[in-house]
N, CA, C and O of each residue as an XYZ file, in Angstrom:
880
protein
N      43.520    133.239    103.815
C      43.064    131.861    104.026
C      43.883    131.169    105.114
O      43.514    130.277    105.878
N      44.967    131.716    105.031
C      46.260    130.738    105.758
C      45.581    131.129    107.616
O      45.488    130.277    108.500
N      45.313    132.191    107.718
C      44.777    132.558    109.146
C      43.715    132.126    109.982
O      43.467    132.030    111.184
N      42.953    131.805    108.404
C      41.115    131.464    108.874
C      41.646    130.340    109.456
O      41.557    130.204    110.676
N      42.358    129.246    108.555
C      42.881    127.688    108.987
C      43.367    127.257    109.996
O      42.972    126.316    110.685
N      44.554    128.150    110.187
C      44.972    128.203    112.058
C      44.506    128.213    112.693
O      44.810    127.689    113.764
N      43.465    128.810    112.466
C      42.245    129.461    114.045
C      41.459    128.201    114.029
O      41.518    127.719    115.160
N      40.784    127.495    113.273
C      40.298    126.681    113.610
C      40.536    125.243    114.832
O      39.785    124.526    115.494
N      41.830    125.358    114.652
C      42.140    124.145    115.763
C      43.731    124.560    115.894
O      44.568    124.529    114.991
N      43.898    124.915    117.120
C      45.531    124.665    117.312
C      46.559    123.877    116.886
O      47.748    124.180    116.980
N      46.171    122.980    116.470
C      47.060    121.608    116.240
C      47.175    121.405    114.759
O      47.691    120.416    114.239
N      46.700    122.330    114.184
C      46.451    122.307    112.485
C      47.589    123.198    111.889
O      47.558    124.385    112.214
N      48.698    122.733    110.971
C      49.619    123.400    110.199
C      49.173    123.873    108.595
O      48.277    123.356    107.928
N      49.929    124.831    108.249
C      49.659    124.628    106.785
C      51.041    124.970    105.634
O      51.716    125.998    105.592
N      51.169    123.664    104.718
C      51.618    123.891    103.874
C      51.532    124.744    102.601
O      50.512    124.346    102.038
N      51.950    125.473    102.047
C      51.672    125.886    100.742
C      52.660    125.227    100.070
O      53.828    125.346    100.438
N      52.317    124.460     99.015
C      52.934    124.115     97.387
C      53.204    125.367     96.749
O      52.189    125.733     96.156
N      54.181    126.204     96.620
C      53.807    127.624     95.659
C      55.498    126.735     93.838
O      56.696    126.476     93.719
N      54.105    126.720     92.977
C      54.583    126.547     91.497
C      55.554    127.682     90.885
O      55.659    127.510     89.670
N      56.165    128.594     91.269
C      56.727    129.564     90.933
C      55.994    130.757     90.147
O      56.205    131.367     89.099
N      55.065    130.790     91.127
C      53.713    131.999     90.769
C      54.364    132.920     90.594
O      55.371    133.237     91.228
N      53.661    133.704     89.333
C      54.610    135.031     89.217
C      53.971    136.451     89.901
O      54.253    137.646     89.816
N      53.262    135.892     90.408
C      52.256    136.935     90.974
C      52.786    137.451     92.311
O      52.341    138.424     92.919
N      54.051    136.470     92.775
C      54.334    136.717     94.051
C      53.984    136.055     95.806
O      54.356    136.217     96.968
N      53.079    135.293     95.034
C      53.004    134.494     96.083
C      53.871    133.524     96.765
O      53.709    133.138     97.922
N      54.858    133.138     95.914
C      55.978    132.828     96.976
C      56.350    133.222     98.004
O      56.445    132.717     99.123
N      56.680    134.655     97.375
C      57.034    135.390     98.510
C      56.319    135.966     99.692
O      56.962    136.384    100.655
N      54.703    136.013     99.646
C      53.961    135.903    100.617
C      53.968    135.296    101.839
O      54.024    135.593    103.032
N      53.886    134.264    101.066
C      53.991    132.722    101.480
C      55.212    132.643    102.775
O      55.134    132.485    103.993
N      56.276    132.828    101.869
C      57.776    132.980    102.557
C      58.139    133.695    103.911
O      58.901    133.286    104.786
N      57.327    134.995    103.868
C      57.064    135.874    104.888
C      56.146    135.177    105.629
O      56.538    135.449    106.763
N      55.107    134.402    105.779
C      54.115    134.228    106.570
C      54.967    133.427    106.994
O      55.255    133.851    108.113
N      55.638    132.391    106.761
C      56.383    131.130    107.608
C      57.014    131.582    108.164
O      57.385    131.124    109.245
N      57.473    132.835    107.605
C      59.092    132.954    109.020
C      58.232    134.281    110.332
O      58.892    134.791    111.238
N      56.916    134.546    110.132
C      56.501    134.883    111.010
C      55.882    134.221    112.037
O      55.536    134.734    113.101
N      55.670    132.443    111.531
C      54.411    131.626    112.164
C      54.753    130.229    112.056
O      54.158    129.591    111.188
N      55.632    129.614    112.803
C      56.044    128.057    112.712
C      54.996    127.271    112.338
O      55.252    126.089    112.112
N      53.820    127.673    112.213
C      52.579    126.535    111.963
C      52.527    126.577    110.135
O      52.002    125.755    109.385
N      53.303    127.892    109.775
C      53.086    127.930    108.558
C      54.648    127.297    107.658
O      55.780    127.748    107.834
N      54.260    126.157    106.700
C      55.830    125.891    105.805
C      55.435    126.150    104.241
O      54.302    126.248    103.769
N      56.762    126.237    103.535
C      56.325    126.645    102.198
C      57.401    125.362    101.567
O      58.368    124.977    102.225
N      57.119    124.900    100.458
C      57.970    124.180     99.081
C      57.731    125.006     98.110
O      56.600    125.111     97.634
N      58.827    125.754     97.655
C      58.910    125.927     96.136
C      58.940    124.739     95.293
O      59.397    123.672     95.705
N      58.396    124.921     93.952
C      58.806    123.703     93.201
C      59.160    125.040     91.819
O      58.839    126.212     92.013
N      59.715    124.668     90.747
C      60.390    125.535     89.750
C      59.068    124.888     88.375
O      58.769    123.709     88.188
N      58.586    125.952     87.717
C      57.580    125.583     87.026
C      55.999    125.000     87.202
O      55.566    124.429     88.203
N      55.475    125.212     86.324
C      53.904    124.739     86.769
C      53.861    123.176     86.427
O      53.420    122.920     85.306
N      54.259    122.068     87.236
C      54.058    120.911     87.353
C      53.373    120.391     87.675
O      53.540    119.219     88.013
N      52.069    121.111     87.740
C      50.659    120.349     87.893
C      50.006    120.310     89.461
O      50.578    120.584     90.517
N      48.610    119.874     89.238
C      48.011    119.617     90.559
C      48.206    118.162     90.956
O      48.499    118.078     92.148
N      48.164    117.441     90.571
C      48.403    115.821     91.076
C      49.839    115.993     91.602
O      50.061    116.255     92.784
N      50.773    115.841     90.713
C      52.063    116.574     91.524
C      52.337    117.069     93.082
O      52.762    116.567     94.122
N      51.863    118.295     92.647
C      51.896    119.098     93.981
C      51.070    118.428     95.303
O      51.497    118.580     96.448
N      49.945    117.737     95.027
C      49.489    117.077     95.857
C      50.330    116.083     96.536
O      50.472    115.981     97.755
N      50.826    115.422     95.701
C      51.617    114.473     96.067
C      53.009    114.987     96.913
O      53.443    114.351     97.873
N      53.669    116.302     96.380
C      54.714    116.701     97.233
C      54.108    117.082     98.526
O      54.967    117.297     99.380
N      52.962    117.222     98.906
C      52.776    117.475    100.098
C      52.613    116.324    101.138
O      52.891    116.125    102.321
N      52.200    115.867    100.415
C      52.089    114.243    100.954
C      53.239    113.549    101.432
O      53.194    112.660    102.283
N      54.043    113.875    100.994
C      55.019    112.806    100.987
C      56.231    114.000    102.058
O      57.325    113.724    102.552
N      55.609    115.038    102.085
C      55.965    115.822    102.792
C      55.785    116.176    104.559
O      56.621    116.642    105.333
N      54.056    115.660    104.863
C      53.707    115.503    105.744
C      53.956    114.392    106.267
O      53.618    114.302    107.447
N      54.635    113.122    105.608
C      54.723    111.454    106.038
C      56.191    111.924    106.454
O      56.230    111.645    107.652
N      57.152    112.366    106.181
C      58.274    112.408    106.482
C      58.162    112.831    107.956
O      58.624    112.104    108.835
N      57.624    113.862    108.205
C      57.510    114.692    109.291
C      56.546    114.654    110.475
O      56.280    115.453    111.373
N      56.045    113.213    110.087
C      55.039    112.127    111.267
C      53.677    112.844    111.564
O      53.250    112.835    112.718
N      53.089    113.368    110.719
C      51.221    114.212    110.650
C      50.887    112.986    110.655
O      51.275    112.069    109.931
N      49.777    113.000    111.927
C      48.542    111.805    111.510
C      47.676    111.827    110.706
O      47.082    110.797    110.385
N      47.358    113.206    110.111
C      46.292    113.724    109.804
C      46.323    114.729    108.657
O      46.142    115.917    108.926
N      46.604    114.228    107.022
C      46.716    115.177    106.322
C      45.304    115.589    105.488
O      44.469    114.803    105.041
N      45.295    117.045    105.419
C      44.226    117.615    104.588
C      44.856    117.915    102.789
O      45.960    118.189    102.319
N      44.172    117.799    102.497
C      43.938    119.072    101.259
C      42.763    120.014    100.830
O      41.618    119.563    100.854
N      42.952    121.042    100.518
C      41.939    121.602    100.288
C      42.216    122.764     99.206
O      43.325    122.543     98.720
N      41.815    123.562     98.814
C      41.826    124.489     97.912
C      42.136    126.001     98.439
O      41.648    126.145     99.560
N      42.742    127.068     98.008
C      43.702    128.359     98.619
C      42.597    129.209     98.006
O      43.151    130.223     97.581
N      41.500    129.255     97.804
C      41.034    129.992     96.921
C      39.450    130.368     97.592
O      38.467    130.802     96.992
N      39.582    130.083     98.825
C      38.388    130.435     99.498
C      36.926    129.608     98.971
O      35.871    129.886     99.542
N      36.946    128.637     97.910
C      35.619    127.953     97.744
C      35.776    126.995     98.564
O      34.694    126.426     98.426
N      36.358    126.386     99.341
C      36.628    125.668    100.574
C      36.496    126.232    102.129
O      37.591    126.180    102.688
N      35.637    126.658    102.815
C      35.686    126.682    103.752
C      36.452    126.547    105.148
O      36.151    125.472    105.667
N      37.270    127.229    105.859
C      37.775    126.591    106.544
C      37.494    126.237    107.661
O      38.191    125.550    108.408
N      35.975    126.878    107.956
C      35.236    126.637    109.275
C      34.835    124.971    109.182
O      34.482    124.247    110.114
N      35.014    124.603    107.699
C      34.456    123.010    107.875
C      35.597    122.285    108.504
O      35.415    121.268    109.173
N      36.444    122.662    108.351
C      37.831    122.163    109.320
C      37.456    120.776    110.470
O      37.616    119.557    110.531
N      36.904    121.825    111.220
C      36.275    121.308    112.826
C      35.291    120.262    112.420
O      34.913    119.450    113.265
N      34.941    120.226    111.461
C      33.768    118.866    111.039
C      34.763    117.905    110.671
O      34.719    116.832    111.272
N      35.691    118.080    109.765
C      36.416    116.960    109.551
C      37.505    116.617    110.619
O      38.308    115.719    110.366
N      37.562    117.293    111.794
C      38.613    116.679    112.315
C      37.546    115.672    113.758
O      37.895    114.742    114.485
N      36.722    116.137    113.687
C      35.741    114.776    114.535
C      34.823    114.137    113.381
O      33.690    113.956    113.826
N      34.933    113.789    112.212
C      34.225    113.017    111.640
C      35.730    112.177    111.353
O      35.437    110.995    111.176
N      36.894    112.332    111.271
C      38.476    111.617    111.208
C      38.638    110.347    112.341
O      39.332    109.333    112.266
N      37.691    110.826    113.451
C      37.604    110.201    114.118
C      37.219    108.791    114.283
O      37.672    107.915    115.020
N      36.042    108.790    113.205
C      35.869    106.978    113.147
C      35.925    107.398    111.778
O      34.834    107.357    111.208
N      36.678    107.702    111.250
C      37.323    106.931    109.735
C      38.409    107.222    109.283
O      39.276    107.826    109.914
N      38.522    106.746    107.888
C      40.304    106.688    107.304
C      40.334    107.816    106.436
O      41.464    108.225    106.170
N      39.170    108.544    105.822
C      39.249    109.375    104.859
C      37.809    109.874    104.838
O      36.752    109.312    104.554
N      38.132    111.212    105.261
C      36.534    112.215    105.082
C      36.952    113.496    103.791
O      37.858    114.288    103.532
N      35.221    112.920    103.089
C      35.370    113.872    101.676
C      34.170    114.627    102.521
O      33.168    114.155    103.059
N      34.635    115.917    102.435
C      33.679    117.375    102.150
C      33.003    116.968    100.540
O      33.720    117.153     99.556
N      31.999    116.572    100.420
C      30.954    116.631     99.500
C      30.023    117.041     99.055
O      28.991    116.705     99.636
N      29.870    118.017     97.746
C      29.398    118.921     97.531
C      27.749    118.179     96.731
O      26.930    118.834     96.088
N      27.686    116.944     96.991
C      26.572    115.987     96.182
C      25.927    114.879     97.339
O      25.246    113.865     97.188
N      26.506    115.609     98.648
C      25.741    114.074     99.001
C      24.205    114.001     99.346
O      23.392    114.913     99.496
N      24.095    112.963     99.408
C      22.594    112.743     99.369
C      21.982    112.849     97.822
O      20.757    112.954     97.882
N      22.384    112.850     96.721
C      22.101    114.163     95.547
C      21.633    115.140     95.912
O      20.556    115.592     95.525
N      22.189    115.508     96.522
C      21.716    117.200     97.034
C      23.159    118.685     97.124
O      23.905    119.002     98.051
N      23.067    119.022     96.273
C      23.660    119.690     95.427
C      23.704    121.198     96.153
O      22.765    121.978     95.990
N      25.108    121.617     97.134
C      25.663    122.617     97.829
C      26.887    123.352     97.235
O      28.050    123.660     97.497
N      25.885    123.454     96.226
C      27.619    124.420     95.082
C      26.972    125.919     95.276
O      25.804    125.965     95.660
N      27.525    126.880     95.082
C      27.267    128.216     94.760
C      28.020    129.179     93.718
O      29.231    129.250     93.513
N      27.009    129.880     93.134
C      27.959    130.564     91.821
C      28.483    130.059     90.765
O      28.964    130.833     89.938
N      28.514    128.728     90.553
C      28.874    128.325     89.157
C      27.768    128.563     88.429
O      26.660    128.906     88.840
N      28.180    128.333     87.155
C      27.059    128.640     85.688
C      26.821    127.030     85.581
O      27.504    126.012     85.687
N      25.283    127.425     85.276
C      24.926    125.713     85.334
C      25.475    124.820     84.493
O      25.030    123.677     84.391
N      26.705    125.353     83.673
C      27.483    124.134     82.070
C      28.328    123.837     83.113
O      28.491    122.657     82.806
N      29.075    123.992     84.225
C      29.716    123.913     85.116
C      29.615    123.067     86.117
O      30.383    122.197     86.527
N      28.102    123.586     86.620
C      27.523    122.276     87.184
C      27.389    121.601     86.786
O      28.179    120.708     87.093
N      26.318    121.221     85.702
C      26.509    119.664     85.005
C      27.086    118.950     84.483
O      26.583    117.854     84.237
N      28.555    119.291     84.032
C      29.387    118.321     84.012
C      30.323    117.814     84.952
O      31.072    116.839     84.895
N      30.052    119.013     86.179
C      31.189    118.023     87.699
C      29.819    117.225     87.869
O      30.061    116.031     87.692
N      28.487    117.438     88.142
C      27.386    116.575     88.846
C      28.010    114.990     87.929
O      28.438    113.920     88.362
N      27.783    115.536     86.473
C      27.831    113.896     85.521
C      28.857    113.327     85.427
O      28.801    112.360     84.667
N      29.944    113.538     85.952
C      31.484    113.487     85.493
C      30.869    112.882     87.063
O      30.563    111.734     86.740
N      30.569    112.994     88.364
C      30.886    112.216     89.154
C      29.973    110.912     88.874
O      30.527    109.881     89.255
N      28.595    110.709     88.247
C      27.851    110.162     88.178
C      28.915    108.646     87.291
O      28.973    107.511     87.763
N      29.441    108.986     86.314
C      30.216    108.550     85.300
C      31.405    107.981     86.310
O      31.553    106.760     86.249
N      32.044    108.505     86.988
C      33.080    107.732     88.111
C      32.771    107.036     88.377
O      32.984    105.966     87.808
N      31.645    107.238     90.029
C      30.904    106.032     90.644
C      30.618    104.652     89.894
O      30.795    103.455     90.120
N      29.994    105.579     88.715
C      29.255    104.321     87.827
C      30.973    102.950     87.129
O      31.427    101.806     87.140
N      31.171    104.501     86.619
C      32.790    103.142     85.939
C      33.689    102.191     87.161
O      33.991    101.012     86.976
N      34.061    103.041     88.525
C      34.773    102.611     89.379
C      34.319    101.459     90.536
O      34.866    100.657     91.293
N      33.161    101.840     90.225
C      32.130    100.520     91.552
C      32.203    101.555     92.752
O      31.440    101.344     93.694
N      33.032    102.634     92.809
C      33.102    103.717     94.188
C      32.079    104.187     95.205
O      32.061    105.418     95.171
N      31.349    103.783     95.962
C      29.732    104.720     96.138
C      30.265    105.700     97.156
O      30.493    105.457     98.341
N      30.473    107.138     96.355
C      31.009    107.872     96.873
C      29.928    109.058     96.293
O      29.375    108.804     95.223
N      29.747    109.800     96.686
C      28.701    110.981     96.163
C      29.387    111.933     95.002
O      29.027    112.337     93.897
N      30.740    112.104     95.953
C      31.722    113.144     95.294
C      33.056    112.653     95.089
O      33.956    112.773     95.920
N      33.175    112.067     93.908
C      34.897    111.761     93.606
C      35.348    112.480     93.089
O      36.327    111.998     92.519
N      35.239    113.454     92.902
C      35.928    114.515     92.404
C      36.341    116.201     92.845
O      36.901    117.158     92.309
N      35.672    115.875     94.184
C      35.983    116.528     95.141
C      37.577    116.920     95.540
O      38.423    116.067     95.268
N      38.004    118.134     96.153
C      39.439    117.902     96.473
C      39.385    118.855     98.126
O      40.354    119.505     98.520
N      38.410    118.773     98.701
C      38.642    119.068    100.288
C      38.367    117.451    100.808
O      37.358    116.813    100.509
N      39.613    116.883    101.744
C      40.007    115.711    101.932
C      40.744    115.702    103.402
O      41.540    116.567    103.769
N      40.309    114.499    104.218
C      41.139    114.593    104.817
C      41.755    113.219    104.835
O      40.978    112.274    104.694
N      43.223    112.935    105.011
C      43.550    111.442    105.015
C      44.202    110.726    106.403
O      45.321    111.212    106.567
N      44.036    110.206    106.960
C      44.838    109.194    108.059
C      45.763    108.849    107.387
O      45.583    108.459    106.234
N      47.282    108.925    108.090
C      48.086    109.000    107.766
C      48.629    107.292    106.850
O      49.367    107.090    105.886
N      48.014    106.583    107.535
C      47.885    104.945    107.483
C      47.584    104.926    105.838
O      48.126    104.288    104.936
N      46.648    105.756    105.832
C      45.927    105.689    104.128
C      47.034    106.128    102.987
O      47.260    105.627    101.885
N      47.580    107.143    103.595
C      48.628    107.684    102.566
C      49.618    106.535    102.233
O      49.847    106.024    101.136
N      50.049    106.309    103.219
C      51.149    105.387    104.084
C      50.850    103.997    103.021
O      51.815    103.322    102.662
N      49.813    103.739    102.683
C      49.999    102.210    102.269
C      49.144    102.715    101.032
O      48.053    102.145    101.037
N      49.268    103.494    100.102
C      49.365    103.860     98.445
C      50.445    104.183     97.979
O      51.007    105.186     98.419
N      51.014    103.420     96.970
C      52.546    104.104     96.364
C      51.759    104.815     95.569
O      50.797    104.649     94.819
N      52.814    106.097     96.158
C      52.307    107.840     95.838
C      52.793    107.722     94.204
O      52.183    108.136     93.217
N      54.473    106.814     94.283
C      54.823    107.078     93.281
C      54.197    106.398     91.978
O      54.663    106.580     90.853
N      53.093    105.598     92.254
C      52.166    104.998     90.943
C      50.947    105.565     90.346
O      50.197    105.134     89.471
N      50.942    107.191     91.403
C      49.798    107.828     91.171
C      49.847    108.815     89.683
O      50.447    109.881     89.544
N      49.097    108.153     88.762
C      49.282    109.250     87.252
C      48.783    110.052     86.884
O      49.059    110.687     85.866
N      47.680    110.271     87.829
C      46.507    111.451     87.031
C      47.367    112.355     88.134
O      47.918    112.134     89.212
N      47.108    113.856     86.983
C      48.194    115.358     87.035
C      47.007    116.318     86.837
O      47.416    117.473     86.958
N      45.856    116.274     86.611
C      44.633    117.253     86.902
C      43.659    116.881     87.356
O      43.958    115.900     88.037
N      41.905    117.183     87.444
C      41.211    116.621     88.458
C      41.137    115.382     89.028
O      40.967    115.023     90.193
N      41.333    114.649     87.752
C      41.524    112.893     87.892
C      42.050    112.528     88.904
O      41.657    111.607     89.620
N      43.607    113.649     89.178
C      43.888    112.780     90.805
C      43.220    112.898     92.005
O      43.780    112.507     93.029
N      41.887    113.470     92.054
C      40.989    112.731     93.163
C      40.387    111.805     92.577
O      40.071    110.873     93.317
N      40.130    111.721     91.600
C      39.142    110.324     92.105
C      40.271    109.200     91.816
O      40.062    108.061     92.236
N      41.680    109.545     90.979
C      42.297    108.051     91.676
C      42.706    107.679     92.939
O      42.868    106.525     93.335
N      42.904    108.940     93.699
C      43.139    109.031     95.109
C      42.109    108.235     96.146
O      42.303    107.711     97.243
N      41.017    108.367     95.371
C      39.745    107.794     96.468
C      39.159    106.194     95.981
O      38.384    105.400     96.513
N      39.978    106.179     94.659
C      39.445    105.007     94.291
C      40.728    103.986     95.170
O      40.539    103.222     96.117
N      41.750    104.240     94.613
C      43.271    103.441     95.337
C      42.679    103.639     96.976
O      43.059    102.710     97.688
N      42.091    104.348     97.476
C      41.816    104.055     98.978
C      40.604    102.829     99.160
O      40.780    101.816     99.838
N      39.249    103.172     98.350
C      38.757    102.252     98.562
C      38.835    100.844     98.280
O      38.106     99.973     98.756
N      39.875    100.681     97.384
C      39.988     99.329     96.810
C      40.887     98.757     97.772
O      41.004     97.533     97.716
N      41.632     99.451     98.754
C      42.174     98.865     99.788
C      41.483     98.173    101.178
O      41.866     97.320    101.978
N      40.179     99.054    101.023
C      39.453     98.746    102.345
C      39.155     99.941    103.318
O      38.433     99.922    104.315
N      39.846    100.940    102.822
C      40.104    102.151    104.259
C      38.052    102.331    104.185
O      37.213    102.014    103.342
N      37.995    102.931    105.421
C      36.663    103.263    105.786
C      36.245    104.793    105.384
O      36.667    105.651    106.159
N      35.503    105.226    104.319
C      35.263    106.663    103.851
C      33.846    107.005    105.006
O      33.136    106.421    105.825
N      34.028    108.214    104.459
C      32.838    109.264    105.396
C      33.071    110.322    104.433
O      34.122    110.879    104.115
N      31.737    110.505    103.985
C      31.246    112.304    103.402
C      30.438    113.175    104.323
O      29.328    113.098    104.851
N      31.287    113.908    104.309
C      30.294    115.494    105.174
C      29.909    116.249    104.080
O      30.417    116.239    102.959
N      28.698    117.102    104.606
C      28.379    118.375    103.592
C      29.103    119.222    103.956
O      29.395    119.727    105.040
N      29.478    119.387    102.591
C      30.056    121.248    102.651
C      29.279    122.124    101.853
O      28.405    121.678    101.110
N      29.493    123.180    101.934
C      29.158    124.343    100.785
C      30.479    125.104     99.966
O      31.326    125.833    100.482
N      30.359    124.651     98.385
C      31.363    124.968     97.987
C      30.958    126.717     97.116
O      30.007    126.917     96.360
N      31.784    127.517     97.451
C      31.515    128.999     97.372
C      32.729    128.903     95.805
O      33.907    128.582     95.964
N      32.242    129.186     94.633
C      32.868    129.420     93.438
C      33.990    130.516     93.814
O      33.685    131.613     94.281
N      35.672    130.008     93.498
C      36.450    130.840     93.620
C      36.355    132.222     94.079
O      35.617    132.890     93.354
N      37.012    133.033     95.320
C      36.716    134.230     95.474
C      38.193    134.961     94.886
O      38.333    136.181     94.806
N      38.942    134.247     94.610
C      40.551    134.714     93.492
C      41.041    133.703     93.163
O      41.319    132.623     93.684
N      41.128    134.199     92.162
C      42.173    133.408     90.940
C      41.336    133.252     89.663
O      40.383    133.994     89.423
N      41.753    132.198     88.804
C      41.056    131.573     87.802
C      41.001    130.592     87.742
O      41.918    129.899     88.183
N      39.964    130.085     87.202
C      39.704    128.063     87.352
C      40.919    127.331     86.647
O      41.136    127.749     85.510
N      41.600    126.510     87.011
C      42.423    125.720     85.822
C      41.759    124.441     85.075
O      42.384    123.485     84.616
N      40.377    124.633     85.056
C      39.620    123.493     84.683
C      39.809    124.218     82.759
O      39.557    125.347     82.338
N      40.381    122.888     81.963
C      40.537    123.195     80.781
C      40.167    121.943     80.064
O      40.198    120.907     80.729
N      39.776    121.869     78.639
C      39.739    120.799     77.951
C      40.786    119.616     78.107
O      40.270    118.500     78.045
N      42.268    119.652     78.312
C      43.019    118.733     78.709
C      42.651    117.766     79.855
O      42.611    116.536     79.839
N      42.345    118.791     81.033
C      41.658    118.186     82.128
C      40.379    117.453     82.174
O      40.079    116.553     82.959
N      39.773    117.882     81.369
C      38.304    117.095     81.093
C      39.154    115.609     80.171
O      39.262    114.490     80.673
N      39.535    115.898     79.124
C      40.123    114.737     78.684
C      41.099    113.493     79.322
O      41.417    112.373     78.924
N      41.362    114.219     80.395
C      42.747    112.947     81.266
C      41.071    112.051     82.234
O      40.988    110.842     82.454
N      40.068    113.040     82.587
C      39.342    112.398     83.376
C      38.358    111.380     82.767
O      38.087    110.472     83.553
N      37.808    111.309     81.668
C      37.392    110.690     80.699
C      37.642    109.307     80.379
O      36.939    108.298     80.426
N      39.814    109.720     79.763
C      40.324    108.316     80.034
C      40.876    107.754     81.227
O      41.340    106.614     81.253
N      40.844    108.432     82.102
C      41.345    107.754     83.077
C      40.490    107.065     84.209
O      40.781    106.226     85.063
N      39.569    107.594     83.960
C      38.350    106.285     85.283
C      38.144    105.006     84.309
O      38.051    103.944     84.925
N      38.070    104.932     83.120
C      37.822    103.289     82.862
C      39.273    102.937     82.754
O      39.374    101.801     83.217
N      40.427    103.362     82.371
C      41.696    102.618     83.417
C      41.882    102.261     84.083
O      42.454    101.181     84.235
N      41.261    103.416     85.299
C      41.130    103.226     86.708
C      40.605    101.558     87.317
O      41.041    100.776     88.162
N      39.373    101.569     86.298
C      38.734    100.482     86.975
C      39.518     98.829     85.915
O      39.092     97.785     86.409
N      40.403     98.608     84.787
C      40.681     98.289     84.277
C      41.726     97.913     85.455
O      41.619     96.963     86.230
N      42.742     98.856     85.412
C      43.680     98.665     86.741
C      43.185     97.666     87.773
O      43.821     96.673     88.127
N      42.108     97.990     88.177
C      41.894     97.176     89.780
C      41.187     95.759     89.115
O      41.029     94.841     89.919
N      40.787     95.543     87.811
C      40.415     94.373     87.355
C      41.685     93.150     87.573
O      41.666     91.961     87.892
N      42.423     93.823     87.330
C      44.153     93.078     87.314
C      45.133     92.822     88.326
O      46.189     92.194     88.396
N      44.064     93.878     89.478
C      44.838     94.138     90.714
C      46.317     94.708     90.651
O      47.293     94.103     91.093
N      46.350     95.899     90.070
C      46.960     96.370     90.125
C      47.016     97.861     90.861
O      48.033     98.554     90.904
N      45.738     98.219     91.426
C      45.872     98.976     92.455
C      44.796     98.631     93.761
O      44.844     99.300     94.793
């Protein structure tokens, strides 16, 4: 994955977050950087989550002056040829979601349809609780202007599984930043295993009518 990404645009780096995989990917990882300055790695010690790790990257790329941070997924259901779409659709905006719903028009592949219908309704259920008109909040191929990161305290961000996209996109829009959705086609994992678990369904549940509870109070 780390290769497809490079190639797409010269000017594009990539971080890996590696959780202390026992599989060895650290050490992959480790080797690819010291072969390829475009490539950096953070260990972190234990599985501390996806919101987390998101956030160490973040706060990783602001240190080190990126105008332009992505996230996306290591697992090949992300595309990296869409790259080049989001870096001229960045162009007139603050935050482009790769969206796998827009239009309601539905560019997933390979999931089992219990799969599909609860990311389709689980976004339906966002939009609806958050006021968001976003197709896909729950999306996690993203790209952010640095400005956007820059003026959310990272450190008030609480959702630690899918939830932290859509608080990510909600704390942007309630600021004002300007969104843009592109289509993507999302290709069902080609390695690993899903970490989508009952916990995770449960943090997302309670946490969008917080979400919107929160911004009642102005507090994000």
């Amino acid at each position: 994955l780390v290769l497809q990404v490079l190639e797409q645009d010269p000017r594009l780096e990539v971080l890996i977050v590696d959780d202390g995989s026992p599989d060895g990917t650290g050490q992959i990882a480790d080797d690819m950087a010291g072969a390829n300055p475009r490539v950096h790695v953070l260990h972190r010690q234990g599985k501390l989550g996806l919101g987390t790790a998101y956030i160490t990257g973040f706060k990783w790329a602001l240190e080190r002056g990126y105008d332009y941070v992505f996230e996306m997924d290591a697992d090949f259901s992300h595309d990296p040829k869409h790259l080049k779409e989001f870096l001229t659709a960045i162009q007139d905006a603050d935050v482009v979601l790769g969206s796998r719903y827009l239009d309601g028009k539905v560019t997933i592949v390979n999931w089992p349809m219990s799969r599909l219908m609860l990311s389709y309704f689980a976004n339906i259920y966002a939009r609806w609780f958050t006021g968001v008109g976003l197709w896909d909040l729950t999306g996690g191929f993203k790209c952010f202007r640095r400005r956007v990161l820059e003026s959310i305290d990272l450190s008030q961000v609480g959702s630690n599984g899918y939830a932290f996209q859509i608080e990510m996109s909600v704390r942007a829009w309630r600021k004002g930043f300007k969104f843009r959705e592109i289509p993507i086609v999302f290709v069902d994992r080609a390695e690993g295993q899903s970490k989508m678990n009952r916990a995770i369904v449960r943090e997302a549940v309670w946490k969008v009518p917080r979400l919107r509870l929160m911004a009642w109070f102005g507090r994000i």
